[in-house]
Phi, psi and omega in degrees: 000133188236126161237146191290143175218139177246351216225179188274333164259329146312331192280324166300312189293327179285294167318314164325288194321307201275341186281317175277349196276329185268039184073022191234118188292158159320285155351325190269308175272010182250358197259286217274050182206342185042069157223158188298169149335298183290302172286010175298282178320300174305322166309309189279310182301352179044048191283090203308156167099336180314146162309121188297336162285019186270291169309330169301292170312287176327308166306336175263297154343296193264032169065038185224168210215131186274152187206132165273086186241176164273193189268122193311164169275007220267094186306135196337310178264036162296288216272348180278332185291353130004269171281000000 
């Protein structure tokens, strides 16, 4: 499933989304990220200043890929109606 995330919180919203379709507790994915619970959290709450290397792990934890792209014509509130 490929989803748009523009914002800091979409992008919290998209991990959720993909951290429950694979059966993984917070906890479950901050164990494979080797990090605590709580940035688990902050992560998915799209709590702005994480690190980008946070984010990596996480996305490497559930087996997903960051992709670059331009950004589509798709208007914002398209793309928040998503989540």
């Amino acid at each position: 499933m490929t989803l748009i995330a523009r914002n800091e919180k979409q992008i919290g919203a998209a991990l959720r989304r993909h951290r429950k379709q694979a059966g993984l507790s917070q906890a479950a994915l901050a164990t494979k990220m080797q990090a605590r619970q709580g940035t688990v959290s902050r992560l998915e709450s799209g709590m702005p200043a994480m690190q980008i290397r946070t984010l990596i792990e996480a996305l490497t934890a559930l087996q997903l890929e960051l992709v670059i792209r331009p950004r589509s014509a798709v208007p914002e509130t398209a793309v928040e109606d998503l989540f």
